[in-house]
N, C-alpha and C positions, 0 to 999 in steps of 0.2 A: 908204112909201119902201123898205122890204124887199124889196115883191111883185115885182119884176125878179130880184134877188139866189136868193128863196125858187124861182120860177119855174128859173132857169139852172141850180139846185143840184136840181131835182126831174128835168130831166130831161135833164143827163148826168150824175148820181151815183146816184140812187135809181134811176130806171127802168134802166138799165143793170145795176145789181144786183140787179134782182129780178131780169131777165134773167139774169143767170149765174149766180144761186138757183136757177130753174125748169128751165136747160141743166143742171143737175148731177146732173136726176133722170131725163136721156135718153140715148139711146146716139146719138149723130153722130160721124160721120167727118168733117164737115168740108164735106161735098158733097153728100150724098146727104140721105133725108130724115130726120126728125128723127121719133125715136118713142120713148115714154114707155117707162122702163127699170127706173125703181123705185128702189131703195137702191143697186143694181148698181153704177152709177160710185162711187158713194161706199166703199165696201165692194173694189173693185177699187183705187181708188186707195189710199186709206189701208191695204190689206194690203199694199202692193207694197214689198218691201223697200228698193228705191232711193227711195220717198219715207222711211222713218223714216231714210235715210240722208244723205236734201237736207236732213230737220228738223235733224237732228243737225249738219252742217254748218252751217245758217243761225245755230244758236244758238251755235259755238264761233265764227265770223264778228262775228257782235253781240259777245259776251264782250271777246273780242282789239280787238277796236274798239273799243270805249267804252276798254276799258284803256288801250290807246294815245291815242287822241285827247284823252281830255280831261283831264289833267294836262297835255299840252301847251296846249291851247289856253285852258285857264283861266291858267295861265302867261304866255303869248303875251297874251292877252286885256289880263292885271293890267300887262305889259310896256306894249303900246303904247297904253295909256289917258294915260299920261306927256304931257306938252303939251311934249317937248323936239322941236327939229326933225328930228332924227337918229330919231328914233322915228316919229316921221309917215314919213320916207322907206323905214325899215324895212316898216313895215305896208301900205307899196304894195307891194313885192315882197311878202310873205306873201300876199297879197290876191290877186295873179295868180290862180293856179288857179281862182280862183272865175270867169275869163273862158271857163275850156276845158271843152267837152265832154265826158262820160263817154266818149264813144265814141273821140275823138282821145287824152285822158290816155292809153287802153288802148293804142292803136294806137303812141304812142311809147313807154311802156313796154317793150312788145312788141318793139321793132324795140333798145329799148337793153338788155333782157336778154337777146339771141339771143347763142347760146353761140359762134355762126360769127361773125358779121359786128358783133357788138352791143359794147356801153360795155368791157367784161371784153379782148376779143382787141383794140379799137381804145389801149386803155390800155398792153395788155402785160400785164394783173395775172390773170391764173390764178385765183383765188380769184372775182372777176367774172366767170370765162368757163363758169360751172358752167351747166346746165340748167336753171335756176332756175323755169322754166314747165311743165320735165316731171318735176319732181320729186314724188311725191306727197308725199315727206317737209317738202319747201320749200315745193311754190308755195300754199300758203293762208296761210303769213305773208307771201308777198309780195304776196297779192290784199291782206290786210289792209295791208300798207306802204302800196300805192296806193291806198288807198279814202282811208287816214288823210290821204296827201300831196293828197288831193283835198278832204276836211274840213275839215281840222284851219283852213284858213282861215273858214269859213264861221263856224265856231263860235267863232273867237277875236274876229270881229268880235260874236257877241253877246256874248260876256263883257268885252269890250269898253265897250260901252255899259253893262253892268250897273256896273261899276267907275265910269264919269265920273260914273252918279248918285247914288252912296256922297259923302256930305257933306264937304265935306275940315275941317270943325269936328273930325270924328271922327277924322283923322291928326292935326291940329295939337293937339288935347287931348293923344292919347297919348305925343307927344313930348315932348311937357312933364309926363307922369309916366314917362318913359325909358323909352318901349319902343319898341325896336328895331325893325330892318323885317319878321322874323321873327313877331315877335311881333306886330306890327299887318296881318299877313297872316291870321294863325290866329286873331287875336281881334276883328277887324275887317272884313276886307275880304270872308273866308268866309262867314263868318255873314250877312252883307250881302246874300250873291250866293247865296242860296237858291234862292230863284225861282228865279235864270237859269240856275243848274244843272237845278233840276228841266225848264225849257224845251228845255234843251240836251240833257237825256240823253235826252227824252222823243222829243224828232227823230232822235235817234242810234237807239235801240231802234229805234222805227217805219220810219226809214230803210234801218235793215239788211233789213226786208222789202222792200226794192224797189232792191235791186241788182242788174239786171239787166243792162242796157246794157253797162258796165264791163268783170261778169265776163264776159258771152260772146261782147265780142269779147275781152279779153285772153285764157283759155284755155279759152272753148268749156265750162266744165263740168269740166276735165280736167285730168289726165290720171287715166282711168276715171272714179268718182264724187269727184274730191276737192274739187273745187268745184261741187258742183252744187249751188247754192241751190235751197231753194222756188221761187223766180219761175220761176229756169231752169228747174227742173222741171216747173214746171206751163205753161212756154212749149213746151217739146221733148216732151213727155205731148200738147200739144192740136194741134200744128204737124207736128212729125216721127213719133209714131205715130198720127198723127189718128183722138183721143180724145179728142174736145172733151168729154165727157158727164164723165172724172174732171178733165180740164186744170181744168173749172169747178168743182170738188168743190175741185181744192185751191187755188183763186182764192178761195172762199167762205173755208176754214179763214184764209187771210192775211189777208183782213178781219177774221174772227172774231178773231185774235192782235194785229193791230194794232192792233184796238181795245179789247181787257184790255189791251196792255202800256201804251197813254197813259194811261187810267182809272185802271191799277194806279201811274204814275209821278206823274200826279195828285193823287191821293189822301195820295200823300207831302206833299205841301204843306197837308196842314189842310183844315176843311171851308171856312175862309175868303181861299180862293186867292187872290180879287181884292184882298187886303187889300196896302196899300204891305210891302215887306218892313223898310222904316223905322220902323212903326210901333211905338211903344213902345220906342225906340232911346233 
């Protein structure tokens, strides 16, 4: 029953990657032909100071994201796990963003922080009508605002579910030794939602590699290097100075870090992951 699944994953995931393993060790333009190059792309890319500058960005992007997001959305999550009907109607509005596009969130973003014509001058309020997309001081928290406003739903719907399958024996006990809702958060319902943390951040890390769309239509990478993520780097390296030989050099490193940082968020959970997190409750 697998052999279809095993088949489909061998070859658009595997052969593809060895594919851009073997391109990493050649020099192509993009066009012309393809000929064996040695360590060169890899050695060109990785000394080029605009990629330790896209790492450097991808990881203070990851950092500010997980900050942001998941205290909200473990929050969010524990909120509308609630069976009241005013919280079902909440959690459809919260839920929205998960219907839009990376491409369009950007594109209205974009058109509501214009300093000329956007949300800031249509309001009246000055402190809105800043640069906010050519700031290099601004605009990466505001890449992280919109990544978060485009998350924060996705993720509040897993903590969501982790929450409904938390026993409610284990609220009703506590209340009846008086502890507060506080206190049945941090003693209960945390320790409960292990796992779902560990799932949650493990998609957050690995997903800050693969922000691309988003950022380059929202600011292009820019203004200079302030947003240039890995992806984008390694999109505008093989596309705009076509140099597909290091673009695939640093496609292979994004593999290679995507797949430590799940292992490494993994591993936080014991060697007995598939175990209920009920167990011995």
């Amino acid at each position: 029953m697998a052999v279809p699944a095993l088949v489909f994953f061998l070859v658009f995931a595997i052969v593809p990657l060895a594919g851009v393993v073997a391109l990493s060790f050649t020099a192509w333009d993009g066009l012309g032909d393809i000929r064996f190059d040695g360590v060169t792309s890899w050695v060109r890319a990785l000394t080029d100071p605009v990629t330790a500058n896209a790492i450097w960005v991808t990881v203070k992007i990851m950092v500010f994201s997980y900050i942001v997001q998941t205290p909200i959305s473990l929050l969010l999550g524990v909120f509308t796990a609630g069976r009241e009907r005013y919280r079902t109607v909440l959690a459809v509005l919260y839920f929205l963003p998960l219907l839009l596009s990376s491409a369009a969130i950007a594109i209205a973003f974009k058109a509501l922080l214009d300093p000329n014509f956007g949300m800031g001058p249509g309001l009246g309020l000055p402190f809105l009508a800043q640069d906010w997309l050519g700031n290099s001081d601004l605009v990466l928290f505001v890449v992280v605002f919109v990544i978060a406003w485009q998350f924060v739903p996705f993720h509040t719907l897993i903590y969501q579910g982790g929450v409904r399958q938390i026993p409610t024996s284990f609220y009703e006990a506590a209340q009846i030794d008086g502890a507060g809702r506080v206190q049945q958060f941090f003693n209960i319902t945390l320790p409960q939602l292990k796992y779902t943390i560990i799932t949650s951040s493990t998609l957050m890390a690995v997903g800050s590699l693969a922000y691309f769309d988003l950022v380059f239509v929202l600011t292009g990478g820019g203004p200079g290097y302030s947003t240039r993520l890995l992806p984008l780097h390694m999109y505008l390296t093989g596309f705009k100075a076509n140099d597909m030989g290091a673009a695939s050099a640093l496609g292979v490193v994004l593999v290679v870090v995507g797949l430590a940082l799940a292992l490494l968020l993994q591993r936080l959970g014991g060697k007995n992951r598939g175990a209920s997190q009920l167990e011995g409750a």
